[in-house]
mmCIF file as gemmi writes it, N, C-alpha and C atoms, coordinates in Angstrom:
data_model
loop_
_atom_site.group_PDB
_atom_site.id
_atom_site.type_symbol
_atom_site.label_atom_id
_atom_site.label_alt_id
_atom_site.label_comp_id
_atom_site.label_asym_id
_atom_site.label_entity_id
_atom_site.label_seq_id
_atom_site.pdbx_PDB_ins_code
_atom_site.Cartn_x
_atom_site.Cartn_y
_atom_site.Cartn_z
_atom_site.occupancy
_atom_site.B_iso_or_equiv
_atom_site.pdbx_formal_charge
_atom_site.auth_seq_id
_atom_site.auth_asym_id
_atom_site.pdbx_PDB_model_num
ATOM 1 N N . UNK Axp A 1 ? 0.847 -1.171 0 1 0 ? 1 A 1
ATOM 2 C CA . UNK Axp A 1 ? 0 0 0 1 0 ? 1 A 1
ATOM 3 C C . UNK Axp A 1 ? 0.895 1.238 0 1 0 ? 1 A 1
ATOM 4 N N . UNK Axp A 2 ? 0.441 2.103 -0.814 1 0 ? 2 A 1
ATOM 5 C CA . UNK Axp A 2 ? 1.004 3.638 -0.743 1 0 ? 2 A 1
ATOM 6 C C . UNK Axp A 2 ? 0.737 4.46 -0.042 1 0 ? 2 A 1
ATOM 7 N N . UNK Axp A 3 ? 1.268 5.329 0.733 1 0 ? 3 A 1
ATOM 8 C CA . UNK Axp A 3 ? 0.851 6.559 1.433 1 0 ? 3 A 1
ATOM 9 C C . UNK Axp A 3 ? -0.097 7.102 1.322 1 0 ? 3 A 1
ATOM 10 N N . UNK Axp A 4 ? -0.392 7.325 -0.143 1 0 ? 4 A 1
ATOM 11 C CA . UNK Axp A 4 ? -1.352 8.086 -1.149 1 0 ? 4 A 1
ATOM 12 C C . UNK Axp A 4 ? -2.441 7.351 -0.931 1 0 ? 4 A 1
ATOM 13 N N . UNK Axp A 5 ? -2.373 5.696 -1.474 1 0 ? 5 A 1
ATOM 14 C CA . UNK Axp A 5 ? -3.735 5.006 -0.882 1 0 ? 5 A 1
ATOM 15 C C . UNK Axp A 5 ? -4.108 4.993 0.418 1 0 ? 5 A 1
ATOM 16 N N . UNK Axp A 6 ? -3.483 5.183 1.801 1 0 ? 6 A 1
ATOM 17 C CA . UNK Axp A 6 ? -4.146 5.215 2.897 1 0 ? 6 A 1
ATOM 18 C C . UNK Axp A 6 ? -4.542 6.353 3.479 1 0 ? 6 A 1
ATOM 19 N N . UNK Axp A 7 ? -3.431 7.713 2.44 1 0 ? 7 A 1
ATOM 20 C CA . UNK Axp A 7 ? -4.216 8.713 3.022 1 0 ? 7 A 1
ATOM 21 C C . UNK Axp A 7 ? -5.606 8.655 2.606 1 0 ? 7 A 1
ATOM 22 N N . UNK Axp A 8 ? -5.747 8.452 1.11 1 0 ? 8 A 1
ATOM 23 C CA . UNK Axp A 8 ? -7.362 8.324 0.416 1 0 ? 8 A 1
ATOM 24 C C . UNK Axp A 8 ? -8.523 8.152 0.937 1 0 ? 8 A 1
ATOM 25 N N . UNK Axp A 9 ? -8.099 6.447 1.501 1 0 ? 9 A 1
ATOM 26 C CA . UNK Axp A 9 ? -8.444 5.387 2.53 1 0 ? 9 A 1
ATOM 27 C C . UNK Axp A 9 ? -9.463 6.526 4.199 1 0 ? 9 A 1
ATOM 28 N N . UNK Axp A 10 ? -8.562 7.122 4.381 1 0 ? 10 A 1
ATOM 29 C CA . UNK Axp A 10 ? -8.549 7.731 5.252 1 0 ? 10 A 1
ATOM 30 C C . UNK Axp A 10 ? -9.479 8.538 5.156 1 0 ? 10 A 1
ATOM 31 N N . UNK Axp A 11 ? -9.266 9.285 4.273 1 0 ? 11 A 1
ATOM 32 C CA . UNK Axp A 11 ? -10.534 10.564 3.904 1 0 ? 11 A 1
ATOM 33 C C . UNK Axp A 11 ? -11.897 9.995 3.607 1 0 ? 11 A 1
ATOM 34 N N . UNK Axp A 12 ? -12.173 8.644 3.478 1 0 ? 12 A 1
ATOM 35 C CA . UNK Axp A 12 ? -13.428 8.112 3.154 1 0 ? 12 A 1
ATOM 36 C C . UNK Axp A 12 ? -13.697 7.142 4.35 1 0 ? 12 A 1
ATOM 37 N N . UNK Axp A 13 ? -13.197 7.193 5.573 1 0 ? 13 A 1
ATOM 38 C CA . UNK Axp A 13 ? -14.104 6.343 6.669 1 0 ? 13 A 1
ATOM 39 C C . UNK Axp A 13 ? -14.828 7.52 6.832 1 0 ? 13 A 1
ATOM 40 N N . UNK Axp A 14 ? -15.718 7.038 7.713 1 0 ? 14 A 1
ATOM 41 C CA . UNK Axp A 14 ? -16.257 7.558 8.472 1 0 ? 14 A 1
ATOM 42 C C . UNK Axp A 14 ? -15.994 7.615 10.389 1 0 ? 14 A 1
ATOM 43 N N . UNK Axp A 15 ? -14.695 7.796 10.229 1 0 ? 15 A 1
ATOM 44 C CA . UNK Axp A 15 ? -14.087 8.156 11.646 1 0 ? 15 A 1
ATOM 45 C C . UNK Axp A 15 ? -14.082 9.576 11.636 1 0 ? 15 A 1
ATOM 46 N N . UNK Axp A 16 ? -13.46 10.084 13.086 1 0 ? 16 A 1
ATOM 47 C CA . UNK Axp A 16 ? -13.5 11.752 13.002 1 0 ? 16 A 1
ATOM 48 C C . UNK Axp A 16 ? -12.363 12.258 12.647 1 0 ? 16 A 1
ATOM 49 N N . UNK Axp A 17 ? -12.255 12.9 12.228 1 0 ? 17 A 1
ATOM 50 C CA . UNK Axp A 17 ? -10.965 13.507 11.261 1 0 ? 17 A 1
ATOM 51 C C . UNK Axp A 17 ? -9.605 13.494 12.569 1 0 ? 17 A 1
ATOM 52 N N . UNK Axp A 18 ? -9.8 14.081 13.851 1 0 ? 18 A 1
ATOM 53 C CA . UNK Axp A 18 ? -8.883 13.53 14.841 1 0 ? 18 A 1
ATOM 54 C C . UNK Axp A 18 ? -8.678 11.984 15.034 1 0 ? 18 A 1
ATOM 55 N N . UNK Axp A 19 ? -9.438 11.223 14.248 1 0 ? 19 A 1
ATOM 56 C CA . UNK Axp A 19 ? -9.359 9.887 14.823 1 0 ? 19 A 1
ATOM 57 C C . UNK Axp A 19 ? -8.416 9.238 13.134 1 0 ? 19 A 1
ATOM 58 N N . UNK Axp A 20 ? -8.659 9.747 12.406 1 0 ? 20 A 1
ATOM 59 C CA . UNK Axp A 20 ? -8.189 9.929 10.739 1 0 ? 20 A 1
ATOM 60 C C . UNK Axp A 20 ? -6.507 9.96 10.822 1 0 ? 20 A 1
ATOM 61 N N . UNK Axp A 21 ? -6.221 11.479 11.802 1 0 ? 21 A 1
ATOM 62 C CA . UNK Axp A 21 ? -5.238 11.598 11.773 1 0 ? 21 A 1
ATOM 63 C C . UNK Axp A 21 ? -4.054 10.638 12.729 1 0 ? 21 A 1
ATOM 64 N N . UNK Axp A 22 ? -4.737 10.628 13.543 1 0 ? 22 A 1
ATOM 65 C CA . UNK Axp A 22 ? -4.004 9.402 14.863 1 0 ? 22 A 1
ATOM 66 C C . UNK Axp A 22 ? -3.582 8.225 13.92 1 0 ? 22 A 1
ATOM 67 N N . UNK Axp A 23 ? -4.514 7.964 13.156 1 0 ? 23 A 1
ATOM 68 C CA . UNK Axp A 23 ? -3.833 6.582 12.695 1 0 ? 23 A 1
ATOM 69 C C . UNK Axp A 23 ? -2.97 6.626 11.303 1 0 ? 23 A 1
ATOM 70 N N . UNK Axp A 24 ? -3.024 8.053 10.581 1 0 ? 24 A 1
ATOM 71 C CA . UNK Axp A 24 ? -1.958 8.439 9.973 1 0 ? 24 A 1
ATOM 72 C C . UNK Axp A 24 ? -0.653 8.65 10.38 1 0 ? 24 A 1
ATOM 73 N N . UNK Axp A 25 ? -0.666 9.278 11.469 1 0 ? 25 A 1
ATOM 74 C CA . UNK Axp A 25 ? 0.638 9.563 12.445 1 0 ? 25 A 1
ATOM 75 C C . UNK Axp A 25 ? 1.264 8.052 12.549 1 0 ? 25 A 1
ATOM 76 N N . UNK Axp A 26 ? 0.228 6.811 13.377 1 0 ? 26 A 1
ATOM 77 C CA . UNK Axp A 26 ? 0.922 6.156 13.428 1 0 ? 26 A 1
ATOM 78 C C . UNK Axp A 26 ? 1.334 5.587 12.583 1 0 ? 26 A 1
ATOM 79 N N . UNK Axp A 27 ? 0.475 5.494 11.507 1 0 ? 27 A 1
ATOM 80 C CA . UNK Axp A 27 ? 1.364 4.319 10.169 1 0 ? 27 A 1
ATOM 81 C C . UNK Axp A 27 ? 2.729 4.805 9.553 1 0 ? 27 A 1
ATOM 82 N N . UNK Axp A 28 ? 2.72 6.289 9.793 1 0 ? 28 A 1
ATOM 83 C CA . UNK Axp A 28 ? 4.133 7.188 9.553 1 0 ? 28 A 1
ATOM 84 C C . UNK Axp A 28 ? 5.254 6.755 10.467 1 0 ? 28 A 1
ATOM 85 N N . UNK Axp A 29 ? 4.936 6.645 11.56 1 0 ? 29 A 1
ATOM 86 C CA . UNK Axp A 29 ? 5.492 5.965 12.563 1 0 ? 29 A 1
ATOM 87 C C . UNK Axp A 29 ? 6.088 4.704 12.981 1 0 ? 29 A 1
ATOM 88 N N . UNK Axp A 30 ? 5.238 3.758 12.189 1 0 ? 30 A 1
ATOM 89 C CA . UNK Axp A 30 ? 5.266 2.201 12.011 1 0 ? 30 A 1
ATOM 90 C C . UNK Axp A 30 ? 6.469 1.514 11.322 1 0 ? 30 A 1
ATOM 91 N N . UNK Axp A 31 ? 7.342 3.077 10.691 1 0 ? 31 A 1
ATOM 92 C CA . UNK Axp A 31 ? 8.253 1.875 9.93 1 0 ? 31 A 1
ATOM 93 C C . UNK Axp A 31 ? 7.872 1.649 7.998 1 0 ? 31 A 1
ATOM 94 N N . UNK Axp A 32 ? 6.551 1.287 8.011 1 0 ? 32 A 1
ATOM 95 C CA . UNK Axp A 32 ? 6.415 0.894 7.147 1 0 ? 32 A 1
ATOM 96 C C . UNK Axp A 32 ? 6.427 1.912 6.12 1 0 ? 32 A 1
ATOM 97 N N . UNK Axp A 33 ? 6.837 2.58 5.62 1 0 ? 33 A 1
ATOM 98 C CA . UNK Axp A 33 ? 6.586 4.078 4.777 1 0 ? 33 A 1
ATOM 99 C C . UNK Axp A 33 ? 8.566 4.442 4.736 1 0 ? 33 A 1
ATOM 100 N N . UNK Axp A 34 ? 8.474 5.191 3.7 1 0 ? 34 A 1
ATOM 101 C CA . UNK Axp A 34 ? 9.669 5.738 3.78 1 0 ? 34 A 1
ATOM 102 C C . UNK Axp A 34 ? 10.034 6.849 3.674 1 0 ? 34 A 1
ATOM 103 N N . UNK Axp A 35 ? 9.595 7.67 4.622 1 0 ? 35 A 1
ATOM 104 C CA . UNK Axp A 35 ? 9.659 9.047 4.762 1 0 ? 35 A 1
ATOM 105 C C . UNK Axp A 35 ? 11.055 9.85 5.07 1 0 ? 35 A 1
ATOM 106 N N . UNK Axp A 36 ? 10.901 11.152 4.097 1 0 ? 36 A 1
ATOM 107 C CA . UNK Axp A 36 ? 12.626 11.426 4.281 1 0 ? 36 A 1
ATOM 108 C C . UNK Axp A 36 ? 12.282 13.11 4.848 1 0 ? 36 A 1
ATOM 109 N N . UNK Axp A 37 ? 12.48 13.53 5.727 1 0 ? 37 A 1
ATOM 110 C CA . UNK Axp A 37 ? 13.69 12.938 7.041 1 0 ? 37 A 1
ATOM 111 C C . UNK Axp A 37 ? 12.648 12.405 7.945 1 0 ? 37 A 1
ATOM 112 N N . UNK Axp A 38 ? 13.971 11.525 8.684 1 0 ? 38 A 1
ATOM 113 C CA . UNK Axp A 38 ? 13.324 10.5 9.462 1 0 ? 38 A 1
ATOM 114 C C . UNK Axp A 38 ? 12.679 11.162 10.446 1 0 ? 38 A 1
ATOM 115 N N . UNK Axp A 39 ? 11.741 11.031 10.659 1 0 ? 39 A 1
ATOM 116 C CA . UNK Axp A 39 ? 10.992 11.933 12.108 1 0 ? 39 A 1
ATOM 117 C C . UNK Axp A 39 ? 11.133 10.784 13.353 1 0 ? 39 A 1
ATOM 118 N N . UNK Axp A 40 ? 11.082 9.546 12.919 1 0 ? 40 A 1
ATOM 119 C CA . UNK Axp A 40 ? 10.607 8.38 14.26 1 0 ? 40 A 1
ATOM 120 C C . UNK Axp A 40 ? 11.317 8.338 14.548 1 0 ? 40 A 1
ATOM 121 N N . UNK Axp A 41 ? 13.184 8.541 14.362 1 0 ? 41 A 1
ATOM 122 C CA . UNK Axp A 41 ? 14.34 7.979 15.594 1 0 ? 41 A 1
ATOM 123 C C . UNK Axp A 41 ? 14.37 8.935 16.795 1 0 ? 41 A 1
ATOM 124 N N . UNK Axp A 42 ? 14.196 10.635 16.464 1 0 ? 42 A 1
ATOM 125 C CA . UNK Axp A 42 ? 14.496 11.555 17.579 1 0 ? 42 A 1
ATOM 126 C C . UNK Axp A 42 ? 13.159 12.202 17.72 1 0 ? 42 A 1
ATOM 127 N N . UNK Axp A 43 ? 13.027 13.11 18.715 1 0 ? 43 A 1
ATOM 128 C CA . UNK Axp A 43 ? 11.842 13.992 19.062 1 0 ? 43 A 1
ATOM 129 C C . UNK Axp A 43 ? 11.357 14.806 18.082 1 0 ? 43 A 1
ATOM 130 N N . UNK Axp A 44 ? 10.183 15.086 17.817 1 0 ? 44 A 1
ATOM 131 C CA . UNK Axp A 44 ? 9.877 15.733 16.933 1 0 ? 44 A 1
ATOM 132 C C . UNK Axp A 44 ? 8.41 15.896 16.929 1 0 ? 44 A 1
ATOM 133 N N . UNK Axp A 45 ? 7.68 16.824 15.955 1 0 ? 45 A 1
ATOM 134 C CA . UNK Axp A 45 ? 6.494 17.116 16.002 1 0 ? 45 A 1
ATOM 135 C C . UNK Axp A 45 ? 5.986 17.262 14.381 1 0 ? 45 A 1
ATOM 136 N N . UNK Axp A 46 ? 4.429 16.849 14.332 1 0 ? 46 A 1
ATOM 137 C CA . UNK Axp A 46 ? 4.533 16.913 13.073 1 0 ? 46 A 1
ATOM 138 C C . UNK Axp A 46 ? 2.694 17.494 13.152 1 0 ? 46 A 1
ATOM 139 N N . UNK Axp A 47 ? 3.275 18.696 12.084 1 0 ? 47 A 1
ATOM 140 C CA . UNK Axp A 47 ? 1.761 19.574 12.152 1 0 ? 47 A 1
ATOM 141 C C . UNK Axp A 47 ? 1.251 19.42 10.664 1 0 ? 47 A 1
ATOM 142 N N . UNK Axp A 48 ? 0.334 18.701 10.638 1 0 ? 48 A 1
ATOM 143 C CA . UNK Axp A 48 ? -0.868 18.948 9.171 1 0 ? 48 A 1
ATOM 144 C C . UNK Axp A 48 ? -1.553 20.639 9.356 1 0 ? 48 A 1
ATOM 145 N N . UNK Axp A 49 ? -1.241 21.123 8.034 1 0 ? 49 A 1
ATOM 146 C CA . UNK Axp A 49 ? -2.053 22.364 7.237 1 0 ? 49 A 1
ATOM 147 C C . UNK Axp A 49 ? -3.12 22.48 6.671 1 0 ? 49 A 1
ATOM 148 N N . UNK Axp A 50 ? -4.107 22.632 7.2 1 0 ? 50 A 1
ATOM 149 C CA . UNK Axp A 50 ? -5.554 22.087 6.585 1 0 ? 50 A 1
ATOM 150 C C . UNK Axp A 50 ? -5.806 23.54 5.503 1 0 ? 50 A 1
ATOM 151 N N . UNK Axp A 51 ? -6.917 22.898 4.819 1 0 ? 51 A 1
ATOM 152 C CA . UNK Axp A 51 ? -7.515 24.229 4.121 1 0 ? 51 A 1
ATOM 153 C C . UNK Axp A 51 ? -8.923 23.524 3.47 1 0 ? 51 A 1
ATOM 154 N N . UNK Axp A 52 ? -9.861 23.985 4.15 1 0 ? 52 A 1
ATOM 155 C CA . UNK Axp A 52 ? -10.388 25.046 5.093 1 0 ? 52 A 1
ATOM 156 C C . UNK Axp A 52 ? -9.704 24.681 6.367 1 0 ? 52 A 1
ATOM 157 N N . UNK Axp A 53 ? -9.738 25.405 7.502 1 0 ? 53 A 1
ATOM 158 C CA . UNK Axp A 53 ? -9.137 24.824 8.768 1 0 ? 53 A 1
ATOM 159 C C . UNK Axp A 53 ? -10.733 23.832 9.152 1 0 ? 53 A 1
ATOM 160 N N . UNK Axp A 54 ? -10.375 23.126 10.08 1 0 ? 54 A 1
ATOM 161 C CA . UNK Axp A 54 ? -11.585 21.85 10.501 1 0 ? 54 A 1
ATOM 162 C C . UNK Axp A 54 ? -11.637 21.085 9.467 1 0 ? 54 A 1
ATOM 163 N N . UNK Axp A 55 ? -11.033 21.274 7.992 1 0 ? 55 A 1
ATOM 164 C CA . UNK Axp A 55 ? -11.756 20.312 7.037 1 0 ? 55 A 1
ATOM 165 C C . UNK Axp A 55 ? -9.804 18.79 7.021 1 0 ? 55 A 1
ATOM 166 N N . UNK Axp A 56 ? -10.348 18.049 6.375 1 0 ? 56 A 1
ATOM 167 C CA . UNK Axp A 56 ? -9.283 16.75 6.739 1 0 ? 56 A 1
ATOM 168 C C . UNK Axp A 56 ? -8.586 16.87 5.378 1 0 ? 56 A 1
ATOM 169 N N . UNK Axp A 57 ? -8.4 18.752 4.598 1 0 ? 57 A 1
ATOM 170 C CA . UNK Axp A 57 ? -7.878 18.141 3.583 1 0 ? 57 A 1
ATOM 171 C C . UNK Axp A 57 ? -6.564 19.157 3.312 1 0 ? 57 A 1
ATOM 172 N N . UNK Axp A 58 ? -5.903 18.104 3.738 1 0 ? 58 A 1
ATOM 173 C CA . UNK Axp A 58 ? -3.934 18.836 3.888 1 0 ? 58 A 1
ATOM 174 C C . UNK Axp A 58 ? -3.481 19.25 3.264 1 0 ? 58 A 1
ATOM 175 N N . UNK Axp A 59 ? -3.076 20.767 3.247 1 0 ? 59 A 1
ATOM 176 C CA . UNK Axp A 59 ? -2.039 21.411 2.067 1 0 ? 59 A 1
ATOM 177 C C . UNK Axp A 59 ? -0.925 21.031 2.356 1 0 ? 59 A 1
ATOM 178 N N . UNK Axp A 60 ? -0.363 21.186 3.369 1 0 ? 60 A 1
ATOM 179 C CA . UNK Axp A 60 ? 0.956 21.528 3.897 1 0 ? 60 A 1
ATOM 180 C C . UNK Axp A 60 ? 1.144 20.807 5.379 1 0 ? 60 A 1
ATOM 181 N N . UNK Axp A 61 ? 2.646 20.223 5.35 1 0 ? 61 A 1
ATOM 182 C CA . UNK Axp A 61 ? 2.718 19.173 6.253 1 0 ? 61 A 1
ATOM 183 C C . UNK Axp A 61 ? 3.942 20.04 7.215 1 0 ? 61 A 1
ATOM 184 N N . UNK Axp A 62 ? 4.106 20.28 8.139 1 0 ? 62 A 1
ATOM 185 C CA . UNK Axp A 62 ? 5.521 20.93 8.975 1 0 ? 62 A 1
ATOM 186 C C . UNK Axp A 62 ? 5.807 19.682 10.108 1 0 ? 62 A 1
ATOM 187 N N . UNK Axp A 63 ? 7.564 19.95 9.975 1 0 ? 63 A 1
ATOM 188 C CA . UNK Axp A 63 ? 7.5 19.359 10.552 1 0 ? 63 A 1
ATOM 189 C C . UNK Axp A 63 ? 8.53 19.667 12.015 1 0 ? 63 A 1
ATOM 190 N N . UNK Axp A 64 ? 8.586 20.05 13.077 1 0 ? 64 A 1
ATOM 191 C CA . UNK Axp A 64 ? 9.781 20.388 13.948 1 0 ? 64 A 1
ATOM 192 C C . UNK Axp A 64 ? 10.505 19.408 14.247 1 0 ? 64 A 1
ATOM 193 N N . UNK Axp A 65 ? 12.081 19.757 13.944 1 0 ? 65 A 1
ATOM 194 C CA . UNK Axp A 65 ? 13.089 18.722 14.989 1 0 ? 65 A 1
ATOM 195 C C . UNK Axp A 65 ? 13.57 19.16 15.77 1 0 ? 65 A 1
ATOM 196 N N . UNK Axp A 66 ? 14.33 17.955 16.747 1 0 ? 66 A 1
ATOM 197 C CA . UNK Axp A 66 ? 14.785 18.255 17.89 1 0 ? 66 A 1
ATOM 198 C C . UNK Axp A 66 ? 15.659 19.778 17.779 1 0 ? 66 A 1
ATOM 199 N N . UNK Axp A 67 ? 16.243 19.819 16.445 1 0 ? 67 A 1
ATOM 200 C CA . UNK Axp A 67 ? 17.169 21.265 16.378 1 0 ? 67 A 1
ATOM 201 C C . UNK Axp A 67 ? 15.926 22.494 15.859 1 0 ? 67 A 1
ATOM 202 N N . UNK Axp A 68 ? 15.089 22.759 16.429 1 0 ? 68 A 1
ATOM 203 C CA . UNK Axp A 68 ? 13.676 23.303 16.37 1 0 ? 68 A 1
ATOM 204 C C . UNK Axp A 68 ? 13.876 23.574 14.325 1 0 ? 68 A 1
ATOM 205 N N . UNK Axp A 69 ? 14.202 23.178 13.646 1 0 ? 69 A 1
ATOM 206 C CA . UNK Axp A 69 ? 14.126 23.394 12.189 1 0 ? 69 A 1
ATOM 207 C C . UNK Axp A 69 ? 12.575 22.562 11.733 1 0 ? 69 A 1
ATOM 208 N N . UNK Axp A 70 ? 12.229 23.816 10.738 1 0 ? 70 A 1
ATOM 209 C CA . UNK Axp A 70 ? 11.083 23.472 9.878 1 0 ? 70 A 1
ATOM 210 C C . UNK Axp A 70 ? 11.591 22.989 9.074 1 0 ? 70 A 1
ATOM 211 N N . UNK Axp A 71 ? 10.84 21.477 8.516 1 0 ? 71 A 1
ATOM 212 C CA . UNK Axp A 71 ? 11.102 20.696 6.891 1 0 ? 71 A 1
ATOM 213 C C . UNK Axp A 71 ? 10.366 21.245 6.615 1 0 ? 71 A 1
């Protein structure tokens, strides 16, 4: 599966868009994906950009590391 298909995936349950994102985070998290830069070895934070705000549909992904830098 692709990123692309589970984000998709995602946008068509019917869970709540906080509950959407939790399990995006974790599959990012899981290993299974190959996301560059690595966010899962050190501390970090990772903020979705909505547009409209409240709506589940992401422009823009930020991300903070431990050296407070925006990807």
């Amino acid at each position: 599966m692709t990123l692309e298909t589970l984000v998709d995936a995602l946008r068509h349950t019917e869970l709540s868009d906080r509950d959407a994102v939790r399990l995006l985070i974790a599959a990012l998290e899981s290993g299974d994906f190959d996301v560059a830069p690595d966010f899962t070895t050190r501390p970090s934070h990772l903020r979705l950009i909505y547009d409209p705000p409240a709506s589940f549909r992401v422009v823009d992904v930020v991300m903070l590391t431990e050296k407070r830098a925006q990807q």
